[in-house]
C-alpha positions in Angstrom: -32.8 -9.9 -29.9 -30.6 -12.4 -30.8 -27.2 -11.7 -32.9 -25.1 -14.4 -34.9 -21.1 -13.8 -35.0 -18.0 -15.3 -36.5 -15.0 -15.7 -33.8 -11.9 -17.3 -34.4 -13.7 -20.1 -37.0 -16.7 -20.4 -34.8 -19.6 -18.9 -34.2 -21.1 -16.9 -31.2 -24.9 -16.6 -30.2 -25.3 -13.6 -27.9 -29.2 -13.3 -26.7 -30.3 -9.8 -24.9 -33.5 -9.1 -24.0 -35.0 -5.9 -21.9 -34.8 -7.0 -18.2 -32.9 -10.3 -18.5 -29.3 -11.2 -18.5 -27.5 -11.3 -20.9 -26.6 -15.1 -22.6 -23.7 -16.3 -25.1 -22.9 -19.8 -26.0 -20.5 -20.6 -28.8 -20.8 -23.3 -31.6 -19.0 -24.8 -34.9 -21.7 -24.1 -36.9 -23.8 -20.9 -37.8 -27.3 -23.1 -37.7 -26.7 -24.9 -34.5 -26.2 -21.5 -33.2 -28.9 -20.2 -34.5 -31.1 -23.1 -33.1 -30.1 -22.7 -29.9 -30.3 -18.2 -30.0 -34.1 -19.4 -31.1 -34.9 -21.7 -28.2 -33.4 -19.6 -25.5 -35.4 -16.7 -26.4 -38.7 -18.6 -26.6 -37.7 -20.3 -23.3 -37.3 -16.1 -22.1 -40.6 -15.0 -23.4 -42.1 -17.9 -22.0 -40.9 -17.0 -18.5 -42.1 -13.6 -18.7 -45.7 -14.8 -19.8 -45.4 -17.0 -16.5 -45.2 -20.2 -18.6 -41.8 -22.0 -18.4 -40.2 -23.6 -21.5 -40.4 -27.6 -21.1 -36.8 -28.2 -19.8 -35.8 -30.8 -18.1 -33.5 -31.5 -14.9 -31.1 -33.4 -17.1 -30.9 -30.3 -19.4 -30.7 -27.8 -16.2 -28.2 -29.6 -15.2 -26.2 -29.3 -18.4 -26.2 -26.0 -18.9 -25.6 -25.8 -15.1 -22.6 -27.4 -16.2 -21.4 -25.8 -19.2 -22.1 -21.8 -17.8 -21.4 -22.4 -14.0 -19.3 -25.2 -13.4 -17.1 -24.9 -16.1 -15.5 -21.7 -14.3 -15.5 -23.1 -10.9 -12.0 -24.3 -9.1 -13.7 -27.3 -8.2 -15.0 -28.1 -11.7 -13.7 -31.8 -12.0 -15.1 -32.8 -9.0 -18.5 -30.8 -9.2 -19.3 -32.2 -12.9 -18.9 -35.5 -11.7 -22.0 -35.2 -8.9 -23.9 -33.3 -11.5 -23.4 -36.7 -13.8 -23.6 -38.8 -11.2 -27.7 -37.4 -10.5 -28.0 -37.9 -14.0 -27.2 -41.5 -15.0 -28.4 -42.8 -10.8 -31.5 -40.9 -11.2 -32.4 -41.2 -15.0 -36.5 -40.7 -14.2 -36.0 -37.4 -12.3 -33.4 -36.2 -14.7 -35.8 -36.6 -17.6 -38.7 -35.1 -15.7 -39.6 -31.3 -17.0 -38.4 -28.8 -14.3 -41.0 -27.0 -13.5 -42.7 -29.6 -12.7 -40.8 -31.4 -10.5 -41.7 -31.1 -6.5 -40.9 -31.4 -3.4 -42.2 -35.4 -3.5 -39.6 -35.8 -5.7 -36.9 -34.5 -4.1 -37.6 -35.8 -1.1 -37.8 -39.2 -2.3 -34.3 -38.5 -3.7 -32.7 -37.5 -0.6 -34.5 -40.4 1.2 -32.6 -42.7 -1.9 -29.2 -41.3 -1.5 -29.4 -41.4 2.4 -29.7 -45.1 2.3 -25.9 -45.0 0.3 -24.2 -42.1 1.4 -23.8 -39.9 4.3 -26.1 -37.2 5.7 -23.4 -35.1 4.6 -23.0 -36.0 1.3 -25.9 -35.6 0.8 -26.1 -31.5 2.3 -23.4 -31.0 -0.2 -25.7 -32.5 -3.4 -28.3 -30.4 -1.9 -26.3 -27.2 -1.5 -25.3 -27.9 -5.7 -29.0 -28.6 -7.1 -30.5 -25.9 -5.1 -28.1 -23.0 -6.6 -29.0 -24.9 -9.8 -32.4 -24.4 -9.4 -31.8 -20.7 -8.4 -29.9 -20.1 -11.5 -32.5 -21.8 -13.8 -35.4 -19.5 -11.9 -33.4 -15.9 -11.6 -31.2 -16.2 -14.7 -33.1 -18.9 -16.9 -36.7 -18.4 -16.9 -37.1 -22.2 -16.2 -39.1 -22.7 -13.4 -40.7 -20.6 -10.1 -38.8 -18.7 -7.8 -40.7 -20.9 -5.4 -37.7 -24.3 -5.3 -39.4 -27.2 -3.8 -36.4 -26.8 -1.9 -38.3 -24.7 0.5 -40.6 -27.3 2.3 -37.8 -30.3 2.4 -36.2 -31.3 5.6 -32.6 -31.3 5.4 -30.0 -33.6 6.5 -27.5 -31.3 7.9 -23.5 -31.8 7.9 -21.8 -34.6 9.3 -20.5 -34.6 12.8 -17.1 -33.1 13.2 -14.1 -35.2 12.2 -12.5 -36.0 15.6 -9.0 -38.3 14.6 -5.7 -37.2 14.7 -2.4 -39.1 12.8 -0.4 -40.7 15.9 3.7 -40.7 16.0 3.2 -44.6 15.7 0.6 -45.1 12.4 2.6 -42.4 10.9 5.9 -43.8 11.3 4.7 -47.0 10.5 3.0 -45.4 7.3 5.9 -43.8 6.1 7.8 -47.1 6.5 5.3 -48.7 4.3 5.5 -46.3 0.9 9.8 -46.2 1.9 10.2 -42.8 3.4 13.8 -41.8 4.5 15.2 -39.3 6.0 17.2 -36.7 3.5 17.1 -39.1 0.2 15.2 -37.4 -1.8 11.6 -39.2 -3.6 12.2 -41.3 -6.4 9.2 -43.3 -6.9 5.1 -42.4 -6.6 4.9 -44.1 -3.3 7.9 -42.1 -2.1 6.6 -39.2 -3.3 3.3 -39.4 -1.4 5.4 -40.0 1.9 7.7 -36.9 1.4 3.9 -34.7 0.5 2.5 -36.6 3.7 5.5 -35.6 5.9 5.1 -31.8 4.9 1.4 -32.3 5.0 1.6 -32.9 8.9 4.6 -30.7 9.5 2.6 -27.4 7.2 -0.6 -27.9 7.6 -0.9 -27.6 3.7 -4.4 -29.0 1.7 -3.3 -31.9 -0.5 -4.3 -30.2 -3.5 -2.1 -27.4 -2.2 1.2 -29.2 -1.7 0.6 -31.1 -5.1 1.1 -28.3 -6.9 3.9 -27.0 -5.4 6.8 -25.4 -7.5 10.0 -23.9 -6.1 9.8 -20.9 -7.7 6.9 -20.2 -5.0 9.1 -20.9 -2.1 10.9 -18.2 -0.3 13.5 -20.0 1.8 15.1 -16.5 3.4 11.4 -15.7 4.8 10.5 -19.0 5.1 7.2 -18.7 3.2 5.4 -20.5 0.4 3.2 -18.1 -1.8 -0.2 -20.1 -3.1 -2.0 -18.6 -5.8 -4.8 -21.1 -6.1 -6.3 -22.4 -2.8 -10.0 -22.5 -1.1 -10.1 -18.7 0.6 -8.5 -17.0 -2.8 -12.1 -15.5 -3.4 -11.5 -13.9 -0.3 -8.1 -12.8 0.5 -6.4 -13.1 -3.3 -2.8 -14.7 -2.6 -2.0 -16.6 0.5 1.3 -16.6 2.3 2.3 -19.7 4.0 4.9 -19.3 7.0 6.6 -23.0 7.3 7.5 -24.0 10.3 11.2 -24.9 11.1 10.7 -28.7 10.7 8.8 -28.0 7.0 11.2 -25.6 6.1 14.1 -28.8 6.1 11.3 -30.9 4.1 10.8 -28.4 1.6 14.6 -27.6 1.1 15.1 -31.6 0.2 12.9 -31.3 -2.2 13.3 -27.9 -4.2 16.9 -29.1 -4.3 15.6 -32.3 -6.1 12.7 -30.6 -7.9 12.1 -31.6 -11.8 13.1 -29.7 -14.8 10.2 -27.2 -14.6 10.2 -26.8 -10.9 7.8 -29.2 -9.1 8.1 -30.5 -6.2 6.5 -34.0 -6.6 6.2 -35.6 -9.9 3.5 -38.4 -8.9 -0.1 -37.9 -11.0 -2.6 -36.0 -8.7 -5.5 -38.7 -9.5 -2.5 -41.1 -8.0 -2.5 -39.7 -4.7 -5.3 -40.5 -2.6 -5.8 -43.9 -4.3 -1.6 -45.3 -3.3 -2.5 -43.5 0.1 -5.2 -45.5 0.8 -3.8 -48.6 -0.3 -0.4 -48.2 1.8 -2.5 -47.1 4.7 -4.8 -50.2 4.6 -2.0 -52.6 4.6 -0.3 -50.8 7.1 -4.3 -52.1 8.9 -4.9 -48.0 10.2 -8.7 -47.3 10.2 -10.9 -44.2 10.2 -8.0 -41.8 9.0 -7.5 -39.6 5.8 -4.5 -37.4 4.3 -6.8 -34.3 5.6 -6.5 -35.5 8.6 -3.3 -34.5 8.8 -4.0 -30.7 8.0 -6.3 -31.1 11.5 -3.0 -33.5 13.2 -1.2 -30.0 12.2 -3.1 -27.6 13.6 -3.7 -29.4 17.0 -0.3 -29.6 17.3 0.7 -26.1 16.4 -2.1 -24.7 18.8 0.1 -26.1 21.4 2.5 -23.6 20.7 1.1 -20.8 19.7 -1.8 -18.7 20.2 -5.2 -19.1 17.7 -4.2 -16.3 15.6 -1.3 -17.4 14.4 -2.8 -20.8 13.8 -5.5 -19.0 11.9 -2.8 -17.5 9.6 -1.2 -20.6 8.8 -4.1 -22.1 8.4 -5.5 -19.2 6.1 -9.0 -19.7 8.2 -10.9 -16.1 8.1 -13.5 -18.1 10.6 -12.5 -19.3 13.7 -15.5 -21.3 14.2 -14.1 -23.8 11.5 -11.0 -24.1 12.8 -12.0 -24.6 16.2 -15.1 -27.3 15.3 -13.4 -28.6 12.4 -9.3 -29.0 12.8 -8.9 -28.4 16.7 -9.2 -32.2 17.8 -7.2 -32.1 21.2 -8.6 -34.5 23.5 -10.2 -33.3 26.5 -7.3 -35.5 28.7 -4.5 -34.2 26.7 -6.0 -30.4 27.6 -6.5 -31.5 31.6 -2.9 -33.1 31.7 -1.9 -29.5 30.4 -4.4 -26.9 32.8 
C-alpha cells in the first residue's frame, strides 16, 4: 500500500508491499507524489505477474541516480557517466529496459571502445550492470537474466608503470613557483606545495585537498582522514608522515586559512593548472596519482611491505604490488 505524508513543507510517498522493499521519494506537491506512489506500485505488481512496467534505460538510469548515486562518495563523478550514456547514446537510453539485449550492449561497448580505453570502459560496465541489478532485485524492471551475462568484456587497463623523476619534478615545481619554506600564496603555488606532500606522503589528491589542521597531529606525526577510499572498510584512517612531510605539513598549518585548511585553491582547479604547468614544462605520460605510486616505490626501499601497506591504507597487497610498486627491474638488480 501506498501512504502520503506531510514533512517539513513537503510531501513523502512511502510504497510497501508484501515481499518487496520498501521505497520513499519526496516531492513539493501532494499530487506529484501521489502520481509517482501510483506508478511505482503498478510497475511492482507488474513484476510480480512477470510483466515489467515499460521503463526505459534513461529512466533507470535516473532513479539509479537519485536513490543510489546520490549517497555515494563518488557521486559527482558517477552522475556525470550516468549523463554522459544518456545524452552520447540517446537511442539506447530511450529504449524500454526490458527489452534491451545483449546486441545492444555490445554494440555500445564496441562504440565507446573506438573513444575511450578498454578500461574505461570496465568501469561504465561495472556502473550499468549494478544498475541493471538494482532495477531487477529491487525495481521489478526487467529479468534477473542482464544481458550482461553473454557479453565479452574488456578487462582493466594494463598497470600504470611511470614514476615522477628528481628532474621533471624539480623542473615542475619551478614552473607553478615552488620555494622552499615560503609559504603558497597563489593557485599554482598551491598545487606545488599539495604536489610536494603528494610525493613525500603518499596521500590521494582528494585526500590532501581537504586537508585541515585540526586533523594533524604534529607530536605523533599523524594525519587522521575521515573521508577516503577504504573508510567502508576500516572507518577512520591514520596517516604516519614521514619526516620530510612532517616539515611540509608544518609550513603550511602554520599558514593555514581562517577556518583551518591547508590549501585554499578550488578542487575543480587542481588537475586542470596541473596539467597545464606540466605540459609546458613538455613531461609526457605522467599524472598527480602518479606520485602516490612515485611514493610508495620509494618508501618500499626503506621499509618492509607492511608498513608501506599502512601508509598506504592498502587492506590488499595485490594492489599495491600490481598497481603502485613500479621499481624497475634494473634499479632492483643494481640493489640484489
Amino acid at each position: 500500500m501506498a501512504s502520503i505524508t506531510k514533512r517539513a513543507g513537503a510531501w513523502r510517498a512511502l510504497v510497501r508491499l508484501k515481499g518487496h522493499p520498501v521505497v520513499s521519494a519526496t516531492f513539493p506537491l501532494k499530487r506529484e507524489a501521489e502520481e509517482w506512489a501510483a506508478a511505482e506500485e503498478s510497475a511492482i505488481r507488474a513484476g510480480r505477474r512477470g510483466a515489467f512496467p515499460d521503463k526505459t534505460l534513461g529512466d533507470a538510469l535516473t532513479k539509479y541516480e537519485l536513490e543510489v548515486t546520490a549517497h555515494k562518495r563518488s557521486s559527482r563523478a558517477e552522475a556525470n557517466r550516468l549523463e554522459a550514456f544518456r545524452t552520447g547514446f540517446p537511442q539506447l537510453a530511450t529504449k524500454v529496459m526490458h527489452k534491451v539485449t545483449a546486441a545492444d550492449m555490445s554494440a555500445w561497448r564496441d562504440a565507446r571502445l573506438r573513444k575511450v580505453t578498454p578500461g574505461s570502459v570496465q568501469r561504465d560496465i561495472n556502473l550499468l550492470r549494478h544498475v541493471w541489478n538494482v532495477a531487477a532485485n529491487e525495481w521489478g524492471w526487467c529479468a534477473k537474466e542482464t544481458p550482461w551475462a553473454s557479453i565479452r568484456l574488456p578487462g582493466d587497463n594494463p598497470p600504470r608503470e611511470p614514476v615522477w623523476r628528481w628532474r621533471q619534478i624539480r623542473c615542475l615545481l619551478r614552473r607553478m613557483g615552488y620555494r622552499t619554506g615560503c609559504p603558497p600564496k597563489t593557485p599554482a603555488e598551491d598545487i606545488a606545495w599539495m604536489f610536494r606532500l603528494a610525493l613525500a606522503s603518499a596521500m590521494r589528491q582528494g585526500e590532501l585537498h581537504g586537508l585541515n589542521k585540526d586533523r594533524i597531529d604534529m607530536g605523533r606525526r599523524v594525519i587522521r582522514l575521515e573521508e577516503h577510499k577504504t573508510a567502508e572498510r576500516v572507518g577512520v584512517r591514520h596517516v604516519p608522515l614521514p619526516r620530510r612531510a612532517a616539515r611540509i605539513v608544518a609550513v603550511l598549518a602554520e599558514n593555514a586559512d581562517g577556518d583551518g585548511r591547508l590549501f585554499r585553491v578550488a578542487r575543480g582547479s587542481v588537475d586542470t593548472l596541473f596539467r597545464r604547468y606540466r605540459d609546458q614544462c613538455l613531461i609526457e605520460g605522467l599524472t598527480f596519482h602518479d606520485s602516490r605510486a612515485t611514493a610508495l616505490t620509494l618508501l618500499a626501499r626503506r621499509t618492509d611491505v607492511m608498513t608501506v601497506a599502512r601508509v598506504s591504507g592498502h587492506s590488499d597487497l595485490k594492489m599495491l604490488l600490481e598497481r603502485y610498486y613500479r621499481e624497475r627491474p634494473e634499479d632492483i638488480a643494481a640493489r640484489i
